[in-house]
C-alpha positions in Angstrom: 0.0 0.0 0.0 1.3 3.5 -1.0 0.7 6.2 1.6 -1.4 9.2 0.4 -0.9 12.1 1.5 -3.7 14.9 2.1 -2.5 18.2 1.2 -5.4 20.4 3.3 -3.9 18.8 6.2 -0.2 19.1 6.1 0.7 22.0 7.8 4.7 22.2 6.1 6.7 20.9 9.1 9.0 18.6 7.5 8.9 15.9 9.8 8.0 13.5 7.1 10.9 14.6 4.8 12.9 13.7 7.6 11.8 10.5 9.0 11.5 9.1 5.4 14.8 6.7 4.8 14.4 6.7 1.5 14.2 10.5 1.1 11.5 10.2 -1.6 9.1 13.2 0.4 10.0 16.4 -0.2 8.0 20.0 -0.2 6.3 21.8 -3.2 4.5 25.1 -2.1 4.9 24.5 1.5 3.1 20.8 1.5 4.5 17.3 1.7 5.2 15.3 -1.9 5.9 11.9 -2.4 7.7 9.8 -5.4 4.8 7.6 -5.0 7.0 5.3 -7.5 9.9 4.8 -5.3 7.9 4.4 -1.4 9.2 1.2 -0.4 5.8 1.3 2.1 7.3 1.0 5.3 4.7 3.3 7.1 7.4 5.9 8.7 6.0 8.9 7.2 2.4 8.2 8.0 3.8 7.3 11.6 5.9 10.2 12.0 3.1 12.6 10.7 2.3 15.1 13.8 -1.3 16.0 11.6 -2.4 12.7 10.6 -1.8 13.8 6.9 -0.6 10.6 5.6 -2.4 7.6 5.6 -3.4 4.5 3.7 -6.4 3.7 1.7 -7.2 0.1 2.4 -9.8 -2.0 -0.4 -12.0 -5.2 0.9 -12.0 -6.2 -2.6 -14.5 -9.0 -1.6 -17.6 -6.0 0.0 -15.8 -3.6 -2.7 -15.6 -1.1 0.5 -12.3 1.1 1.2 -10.9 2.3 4.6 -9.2 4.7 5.7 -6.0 3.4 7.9 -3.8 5.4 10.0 -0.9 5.1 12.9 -1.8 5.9 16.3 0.4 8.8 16.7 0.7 11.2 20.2 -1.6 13.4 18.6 -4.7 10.9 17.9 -4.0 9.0 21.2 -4.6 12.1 23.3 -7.7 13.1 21.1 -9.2 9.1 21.8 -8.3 9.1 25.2 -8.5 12.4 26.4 -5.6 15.1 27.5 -2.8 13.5 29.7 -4.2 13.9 33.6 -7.8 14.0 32.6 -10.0 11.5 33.5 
């Protein structure tokens, strides 16, 4: 699966560009790119993603239905569970 990255959502901080080890993400008008033909998918960028702007499209090809999948970064963790000391 090729990560895809949503544009409205980046907010320019380079984090991908960094955490990517194959160095196929770089920046075009202040957003994230990818060389879609070189991602080896290893899932770093979409981890490493502080907006949850990369993420994977994922097809049940036998109910034809398509999912949205991302990594549980700090970020979505706190939003699911609630700020840290908060009960």
């Amino acid at each position: 699966m090729i990560p895809e990255i949503d544009v409205m959502k980046c907010n320019g901080c380079m984090i991908c560009v960094r955490a990517c080890p194959v160095g196929i993400i770089g920046m075009f008008a202040k957003k994230a790119v990818m060389l879609r033909d070189l991602c080896e998918e290893c899932g770093i960028c979409a981890f490493s993603c502080p907006e949850v702007a990369i993420y994977y499209e994922l097809e049940d090809t036998k109910s034809l239905n398509t999912y949205t999948a991302a990594f549980p970064t700090a970020k979505r963790l706190d939003a699911i569970l609630g700020q840290k000391g908060e009960k």
